[in-house]
C-alpha positions as CSV (number, residue, x, y, z in Angstrom):
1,X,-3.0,28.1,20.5
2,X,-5.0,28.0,17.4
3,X,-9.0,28.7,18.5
4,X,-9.5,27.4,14.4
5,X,-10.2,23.8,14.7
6,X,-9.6,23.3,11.0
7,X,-6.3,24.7,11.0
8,X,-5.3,21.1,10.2
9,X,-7.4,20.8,7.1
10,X,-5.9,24.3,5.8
11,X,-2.4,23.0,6.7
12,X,-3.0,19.3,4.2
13,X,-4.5,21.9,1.7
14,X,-1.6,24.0,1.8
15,X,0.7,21.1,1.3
16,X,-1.6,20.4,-1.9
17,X,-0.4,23.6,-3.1
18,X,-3.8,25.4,-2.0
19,X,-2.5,29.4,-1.7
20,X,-5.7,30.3,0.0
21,X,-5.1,27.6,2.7
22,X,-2.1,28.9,3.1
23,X,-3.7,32.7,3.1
24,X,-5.7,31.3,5.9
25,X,-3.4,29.9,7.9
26,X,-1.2,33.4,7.8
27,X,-4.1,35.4,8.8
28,X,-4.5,32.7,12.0
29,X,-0.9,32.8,12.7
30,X,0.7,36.3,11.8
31,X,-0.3,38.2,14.7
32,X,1.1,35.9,17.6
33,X,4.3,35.1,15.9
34,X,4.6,38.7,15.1
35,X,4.0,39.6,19.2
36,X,6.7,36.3,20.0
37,X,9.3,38.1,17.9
38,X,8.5,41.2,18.8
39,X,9.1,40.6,22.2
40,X,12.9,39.3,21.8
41,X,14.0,41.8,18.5
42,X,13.9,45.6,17.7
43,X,10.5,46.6,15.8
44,X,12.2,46.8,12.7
45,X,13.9,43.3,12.9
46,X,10.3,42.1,14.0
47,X,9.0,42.7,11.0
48,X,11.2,41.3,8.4
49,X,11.6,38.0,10.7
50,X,7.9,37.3,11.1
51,X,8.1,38.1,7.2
52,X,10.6,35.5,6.8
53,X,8.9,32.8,9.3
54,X,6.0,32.1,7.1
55,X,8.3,32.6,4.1
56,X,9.9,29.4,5.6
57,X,7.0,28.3,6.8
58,X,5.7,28.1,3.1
59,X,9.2,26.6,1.6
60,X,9.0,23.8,4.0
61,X,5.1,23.2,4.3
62,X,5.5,19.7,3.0
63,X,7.9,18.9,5.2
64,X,5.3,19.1,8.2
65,X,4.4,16.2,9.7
66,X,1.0,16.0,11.8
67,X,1.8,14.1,14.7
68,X,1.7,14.8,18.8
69,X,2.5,18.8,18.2
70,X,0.3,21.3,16.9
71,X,0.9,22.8,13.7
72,X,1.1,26.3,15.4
73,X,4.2,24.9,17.5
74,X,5.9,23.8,14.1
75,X,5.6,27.8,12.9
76,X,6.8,28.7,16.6
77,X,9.9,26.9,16.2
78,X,10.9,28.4,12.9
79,X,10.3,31.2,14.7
80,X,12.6,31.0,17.3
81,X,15.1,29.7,15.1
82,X,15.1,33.1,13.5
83,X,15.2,35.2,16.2
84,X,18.2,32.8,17.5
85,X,19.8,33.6,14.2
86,X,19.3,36.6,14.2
87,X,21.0,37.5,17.4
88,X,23.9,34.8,16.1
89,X,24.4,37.8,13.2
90,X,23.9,40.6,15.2
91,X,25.8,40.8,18.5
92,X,25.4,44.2,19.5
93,X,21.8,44.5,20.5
94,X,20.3,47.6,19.7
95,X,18.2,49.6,22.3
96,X,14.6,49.4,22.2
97,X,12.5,51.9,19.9
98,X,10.3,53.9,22.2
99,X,8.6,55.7,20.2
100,X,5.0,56.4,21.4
101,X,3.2,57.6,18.9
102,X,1.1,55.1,17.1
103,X,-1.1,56.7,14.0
104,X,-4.0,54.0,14.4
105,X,-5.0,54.9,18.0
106,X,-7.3,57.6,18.3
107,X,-9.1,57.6,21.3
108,X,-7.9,58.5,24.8
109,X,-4.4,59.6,23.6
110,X,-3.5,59.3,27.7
111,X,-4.4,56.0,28.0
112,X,-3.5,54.8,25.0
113,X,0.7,56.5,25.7
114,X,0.2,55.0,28.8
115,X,-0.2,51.3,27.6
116,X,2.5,51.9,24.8
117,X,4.4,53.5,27.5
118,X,4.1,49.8,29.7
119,X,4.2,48.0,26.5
120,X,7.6,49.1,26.0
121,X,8.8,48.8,29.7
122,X,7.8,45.4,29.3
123,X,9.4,44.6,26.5
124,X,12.6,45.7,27.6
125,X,12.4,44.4,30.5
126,X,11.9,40.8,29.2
127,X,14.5,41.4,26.7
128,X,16.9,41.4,30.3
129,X,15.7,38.0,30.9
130,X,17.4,35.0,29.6
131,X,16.2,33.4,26.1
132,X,14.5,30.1,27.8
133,X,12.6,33.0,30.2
134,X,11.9,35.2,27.7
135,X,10.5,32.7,25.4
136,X,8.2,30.8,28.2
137,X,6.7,34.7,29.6
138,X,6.3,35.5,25.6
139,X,4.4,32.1,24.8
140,X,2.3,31.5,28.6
141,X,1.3,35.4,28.9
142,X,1.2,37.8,25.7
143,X,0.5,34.9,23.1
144,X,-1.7,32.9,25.5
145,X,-1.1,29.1,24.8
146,X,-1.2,26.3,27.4
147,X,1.4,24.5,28.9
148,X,0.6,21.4,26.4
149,X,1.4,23.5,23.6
150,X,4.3,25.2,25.2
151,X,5.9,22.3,25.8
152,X,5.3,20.9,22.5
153,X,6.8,24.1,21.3
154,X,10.5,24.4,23.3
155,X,10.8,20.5,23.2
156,X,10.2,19.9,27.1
157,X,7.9,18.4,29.2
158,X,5.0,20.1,30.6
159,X,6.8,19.9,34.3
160,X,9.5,21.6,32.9
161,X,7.4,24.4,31.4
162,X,6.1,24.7,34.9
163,X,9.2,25.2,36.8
164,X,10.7,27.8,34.0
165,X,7.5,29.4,34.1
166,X,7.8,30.2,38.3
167,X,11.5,31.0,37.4
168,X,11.2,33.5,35.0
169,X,8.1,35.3,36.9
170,X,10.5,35.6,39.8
171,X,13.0,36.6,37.4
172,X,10.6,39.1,35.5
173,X,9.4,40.8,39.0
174,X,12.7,41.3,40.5
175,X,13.8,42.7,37.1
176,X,10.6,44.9,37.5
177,X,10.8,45.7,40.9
178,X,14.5,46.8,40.4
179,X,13.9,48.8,36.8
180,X,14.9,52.5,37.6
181,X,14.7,53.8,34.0
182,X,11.0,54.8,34.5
């Protein structure tokens, strides 16, 4: 996942209490956890729980061990945990906020409702599939990481990655193909 190869040096700095490792790591991490969880909660709720993953993230640095999974797998996993959590709490699953407007894009204001628009089609569409779908399609396709990591991430083996994967595209275009809100 991580395209930093010293993410592991910033990781044994940050468990030596270094707060600009730590600051580094963050800025490497934030935005792909934030799209995971954005992906399975409400905008809102995506926030605060990417807020609170590297708040755990930092509580139990030390507790990291380097071994056969990546460090970003680790954060990935508190991740989940969260969102898992989170749903525990909350039942009743709020609808989707589809608000389009979005104050930082400027140019081409067509386009750019368009692709927030099938950003949010998307989303709730994958939010229809079940978690161990919804949480291969968000790590193989919006966050980008292989199957290695994937596997490493979910705790099964790359063949099982594999077959979920062709499952939940199945699952993801018949859900598409049969989504008549839009």
């Amino acid at each position: 996942m991580s395209k930093n190869p010293d993410l592991d040096k910033l990781v044994e700095k940050a468990q030596g209490g270094d707060t600009h490792a730590f600051t580094d790591i963050y800025d490497e991490l934030v935005k792909p956890v934030y799209r995971y969880i954005y992906y399975r909660v409400e905008q809102e709720v995506a926030e605060d729980l990417t807020e609170d993953t590297f708040l755990k993230v930092w509580q139990n640095l030390k507790k990291y061990k380097k071994g056969a999974n990546p460090f970003s797998s680790w954060v990935f996993r508190i991740a989940h945990n969260l969102v898992v959590d989170h749903y525990r709490k909350h039942k009743a699953i709020a609808e989707i906020d589809e608000r389009v407007a979005d104050t930082q894009l400027h140019s081409d204001p067509q386009g750019q409702t368009d692709l927030k628009l099938t950003q949010v089609r998307l989303r709730k569409v994958i939010r229809k599939l079940p978690d161990n779908y919804q949480q291969i399609i968000i790590l193989k396709y919006i966050n980008e990481l292989n199957n290695k990591e994937i596997a490493s991430t979910i705790g099964k083996s790359e063949g099982a990655v594999r077959t979920l994967q062709f499952r939940a595209l199945e699952k993801l275009k018949g859900l598409l193909g049969n989504d008549s809100d839009f």
